[in-house]
N, C-alpha and C positions, 0 to 999 in steps of 0.2 A: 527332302528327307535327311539330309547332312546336317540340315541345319538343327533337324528336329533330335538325332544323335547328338550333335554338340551340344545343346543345351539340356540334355537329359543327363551326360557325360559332367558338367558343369554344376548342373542343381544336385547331383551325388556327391562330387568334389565339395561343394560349403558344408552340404549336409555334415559329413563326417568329419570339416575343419570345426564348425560349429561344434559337435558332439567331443571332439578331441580337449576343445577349450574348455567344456562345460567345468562346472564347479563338480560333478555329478564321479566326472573321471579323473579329476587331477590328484595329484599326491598329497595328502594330508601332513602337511613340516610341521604345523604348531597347535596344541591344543589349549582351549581357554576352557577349563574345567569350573563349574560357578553351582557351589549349592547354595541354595536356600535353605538353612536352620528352619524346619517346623513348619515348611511352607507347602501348604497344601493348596487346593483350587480353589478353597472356600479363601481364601488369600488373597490368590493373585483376584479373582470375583468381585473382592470388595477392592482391591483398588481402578479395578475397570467400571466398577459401577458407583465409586466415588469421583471420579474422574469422567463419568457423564458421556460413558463408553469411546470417549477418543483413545484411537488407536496407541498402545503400550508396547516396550521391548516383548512384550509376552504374545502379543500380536505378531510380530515380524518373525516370529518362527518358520523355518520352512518345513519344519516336521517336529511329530511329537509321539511320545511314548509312553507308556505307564511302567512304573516297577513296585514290584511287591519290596516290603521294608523288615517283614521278620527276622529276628537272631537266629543263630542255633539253639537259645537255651529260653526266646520269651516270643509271645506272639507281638509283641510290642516292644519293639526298639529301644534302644537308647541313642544317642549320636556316636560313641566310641565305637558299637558295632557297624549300624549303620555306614558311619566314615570308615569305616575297615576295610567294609563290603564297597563301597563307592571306589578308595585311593587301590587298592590293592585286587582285585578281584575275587575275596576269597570272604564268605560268610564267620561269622565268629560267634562269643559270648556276650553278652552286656556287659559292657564297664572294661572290654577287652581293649587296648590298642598296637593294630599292626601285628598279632600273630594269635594262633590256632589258640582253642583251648587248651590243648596242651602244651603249650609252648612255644613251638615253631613258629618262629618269625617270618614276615609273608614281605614282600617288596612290595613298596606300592609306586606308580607309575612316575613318581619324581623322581626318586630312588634309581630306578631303571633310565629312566631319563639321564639322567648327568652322567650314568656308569656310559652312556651311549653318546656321549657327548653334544647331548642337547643342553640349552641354557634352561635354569629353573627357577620357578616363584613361587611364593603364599603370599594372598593379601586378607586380611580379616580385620574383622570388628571388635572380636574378642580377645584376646590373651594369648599368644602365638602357642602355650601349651595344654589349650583348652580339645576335648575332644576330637573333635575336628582337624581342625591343622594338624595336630599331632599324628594321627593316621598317616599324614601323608610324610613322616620322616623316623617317628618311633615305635618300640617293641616294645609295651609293656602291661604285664596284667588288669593292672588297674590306671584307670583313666585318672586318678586322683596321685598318679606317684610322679608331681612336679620333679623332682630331684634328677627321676629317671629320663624321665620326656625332653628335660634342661640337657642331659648327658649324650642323650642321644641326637638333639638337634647337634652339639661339636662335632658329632661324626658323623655329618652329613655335609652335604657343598653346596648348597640354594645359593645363587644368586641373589635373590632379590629377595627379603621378609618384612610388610609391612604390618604392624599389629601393636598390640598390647603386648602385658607378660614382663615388663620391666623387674619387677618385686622380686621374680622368681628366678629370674638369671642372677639378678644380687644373693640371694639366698645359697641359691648354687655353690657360686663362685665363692662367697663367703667362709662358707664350710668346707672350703679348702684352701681357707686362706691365700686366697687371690685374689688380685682385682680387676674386675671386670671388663675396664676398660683396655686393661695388659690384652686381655682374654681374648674378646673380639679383636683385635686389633693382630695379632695371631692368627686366629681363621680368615687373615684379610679381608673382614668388615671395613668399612668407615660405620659407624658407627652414629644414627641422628634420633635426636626427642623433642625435638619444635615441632610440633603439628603443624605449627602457622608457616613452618618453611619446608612444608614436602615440597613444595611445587620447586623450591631451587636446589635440590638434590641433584648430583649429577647423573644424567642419564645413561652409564656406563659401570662399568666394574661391579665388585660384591657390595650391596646394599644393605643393611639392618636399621630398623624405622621400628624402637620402639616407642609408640608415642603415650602410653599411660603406665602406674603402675599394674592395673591387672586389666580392664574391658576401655575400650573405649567408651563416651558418651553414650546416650542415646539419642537416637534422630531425633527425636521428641524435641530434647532439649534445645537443639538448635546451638550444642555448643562445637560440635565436629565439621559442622558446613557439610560441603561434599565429598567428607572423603573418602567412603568407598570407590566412586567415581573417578577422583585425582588419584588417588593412590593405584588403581586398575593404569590409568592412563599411564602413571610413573612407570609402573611395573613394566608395561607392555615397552615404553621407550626402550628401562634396561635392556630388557630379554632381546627384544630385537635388534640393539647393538651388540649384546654381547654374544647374541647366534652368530653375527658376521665373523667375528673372531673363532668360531666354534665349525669354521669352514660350512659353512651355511646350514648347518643340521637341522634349526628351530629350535622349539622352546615349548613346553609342559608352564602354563601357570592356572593356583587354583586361587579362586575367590570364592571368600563365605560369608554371605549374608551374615553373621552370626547371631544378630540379634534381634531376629524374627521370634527365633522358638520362644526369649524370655519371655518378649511382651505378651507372647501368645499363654504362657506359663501363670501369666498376669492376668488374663485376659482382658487385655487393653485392645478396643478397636483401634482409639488412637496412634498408641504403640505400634501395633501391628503395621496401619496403614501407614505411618512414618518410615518403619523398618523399609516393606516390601517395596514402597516408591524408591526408595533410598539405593534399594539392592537391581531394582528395575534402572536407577539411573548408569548402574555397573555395566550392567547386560548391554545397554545401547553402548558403553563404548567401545563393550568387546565388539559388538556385533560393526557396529562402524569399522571398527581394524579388520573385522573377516572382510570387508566392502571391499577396503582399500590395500588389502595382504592377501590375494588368492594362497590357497595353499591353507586357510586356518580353519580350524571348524570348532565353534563356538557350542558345548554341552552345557543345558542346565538344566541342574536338577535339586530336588530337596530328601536329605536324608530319612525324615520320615513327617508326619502330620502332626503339631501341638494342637489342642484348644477343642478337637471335634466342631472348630467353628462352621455353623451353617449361617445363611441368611436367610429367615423365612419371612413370609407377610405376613403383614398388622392384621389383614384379616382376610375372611375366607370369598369374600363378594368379589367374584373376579371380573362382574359388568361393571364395576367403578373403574371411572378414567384412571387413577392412581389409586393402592390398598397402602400404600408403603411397607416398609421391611424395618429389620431388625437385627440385629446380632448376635447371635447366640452361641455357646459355648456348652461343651456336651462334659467337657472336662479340665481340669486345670492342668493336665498330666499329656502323654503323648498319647496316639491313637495309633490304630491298627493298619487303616486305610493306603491305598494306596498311593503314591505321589506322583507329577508329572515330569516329566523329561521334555526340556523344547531343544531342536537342533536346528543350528545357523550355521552356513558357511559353507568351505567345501566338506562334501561327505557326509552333508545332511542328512541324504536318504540313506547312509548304511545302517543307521539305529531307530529300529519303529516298532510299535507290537506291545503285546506285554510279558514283562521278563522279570526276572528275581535283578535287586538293586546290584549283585555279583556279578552277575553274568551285563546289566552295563558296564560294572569297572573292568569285566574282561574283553569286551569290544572298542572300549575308547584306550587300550594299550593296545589291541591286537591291528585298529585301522592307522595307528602309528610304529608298528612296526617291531611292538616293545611284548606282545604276548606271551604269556608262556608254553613251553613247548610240551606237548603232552604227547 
């Protein structure tokens, strides 16, 4: 009987060391925030069934969710609201970045990040002042007032910025008769434009990586190689040395597909299926860091749906061994639809369901600690 006590007494004891360990209860230190530009399921679909259903970053999810993408002012998005609703947790206007229709400037979790003394990042494909990223450091009404977006990235403190947008910080700084390089060099940048030498960046201190004058490549082209992928990995090196110095707080970094939505804009399968693999090759290595860094928890999601892309078949005989499929495109424009959410890492299961694209940017600051207080 003693013995059958102590080993009841023993299999409760793991139980709860197991459950204490789990990914399920531990503290959430770092977020790897990852949209997809325009990426819907008919997307991620065609790159799983271009790929001949072998398993994809978009597979290793441990949880998934749906969010609705409308503005305040359209049933169909843009990415400036969108990115609003995602970085900040607070619904807006089209063409809005980072505050209310009427003005009111909203924090978005980078923001609150570094005030908190977490280390921070954007890595993107696009233009570092292009909708998206912007969300996640500027206040301004219209998505298209570079000048502003430029002014407000200086009064911000990111750590680590990989991206395009070269043109537009000279532009800036020009009309104020500065030079650029004074500029950054001031906000303690080092300052790099070699693509071909991201990978010997140092893994430390304030980083700015602009490598075009406005978007990068396109995957298509095969002129960028992997660099969403290296540039994720750079990223995540900085962030994680420079949290050690930040008394071990963590680190907020976002990555954006960004050029999903064009090809989709284009309706390029090709394009597409370039982009999404490309942005799928990001995701594995966030998701490889949540493996190997308990404590991270890997969000991805896509700001809203381009292209109306479905795949349907070639034909209606569904006794045929194969009908084949096709590609299709309902529109060249964004859709209404809603988009998915996959969660990796610790704290997977606390985002599930379906919810307004707001209410996840208010749960991926509130499971890190950054929410606001209401």
């Amino acid at each position: 009987m003693k013995k059958l006590f102590l080993l009841f007494f023993v299999a409760i004891f793991a139980c709860n060391s197991i459950e204490a360990k789990s990914p399920k209860t531990q503290k959430v230190n770092n977020i790897i925030y990852m949209i997809g530009d325009g990426m819907g399921l008919g997307h991620v679909s065609m790159m799983q069934l271009e790929g001949k259903y072998q398993p994809t970053a978009f597979d290793r999810a441990q949880n998934i969710a749906l969010i609705k993408t409308y503005s305040l002012n359209n049933r169909v998005t843009d990415s400036a609201a969108a990115g609003t609703a995602l970085a900040t947790g607070y619904k807006t206007n089209n063409s809005t970045v980072g505050q209310l229709p009427d003005g009111t400037p909203v924090e978005s979790i980078t923001t609150k990040a570094k005030r908190n003394n977490f280390a921070t990042g954007i890595v993107v494909s696009c233009y570092v002042q292009h909708a998206t990223p912007a969300t996640f450091f500027a206040h301004r009404k219209s998505r298209g007032d570079n000048d502003g977006i430029c002014e407000d990235f200086t009064k911000e403190d990111i750590d680590v910025v990989f991206g395009g947008g070269m043109r537009y910080f000279k532009q800036y700084f020009e009309k104020q008769n500065k030079d650029y390089n004074k500029e950054f060099k001031a906000l303690g940048y080092s300052l790099h434009t070699d693509l071909s030498k991201l990978n010997d960046i140092p893994a430390e201190g304030k980083v700015l990586g602009l490598f075009a004058d406005g978007d990068l490549p396109s995957a298509k082209s095969g002129k960028r190689g992997e660099y969403l992928a290296d540039a994720t990995q750079k990223a995540l090196d900085i962030l994680t040395n420079n949290a050690k110095k930040n008394k071990n707080k963590g680190f907020v970094l976002m990555v954006e597909g960004s050029k999903i939505d064009g090809e989709s804009h284009s309706r390029s399968p090709e394009g597409i299926l370039a982009e999404t693999r490309d942005f799928a090759n990001a995701i594995n290595v966030a998701m490889d860091y949540a493996d190997a860094h308990p404590g991270t928890l890997v969000v991805v999601a896509a700001d809203h749906e381009t292209g109306g892309l479905s795949i349907p078949s070639n034909k209606t005989d569904f006794t045929l061994a194969e009908s084949g499929i096709g590609y299709a495109f309902g529109t060249s424009s964004h859709t209404a639809t809603m988009v998915p959410v996959y969660l990796y890492g610790t704290g997977a299961n606390l985002i599930e369901g379906v919810m307004e694209n707001s209410e996840l940017g208010q749960k991926v600051q509130e499971i890190i600690g950054l929410g606001d207080k209401k």
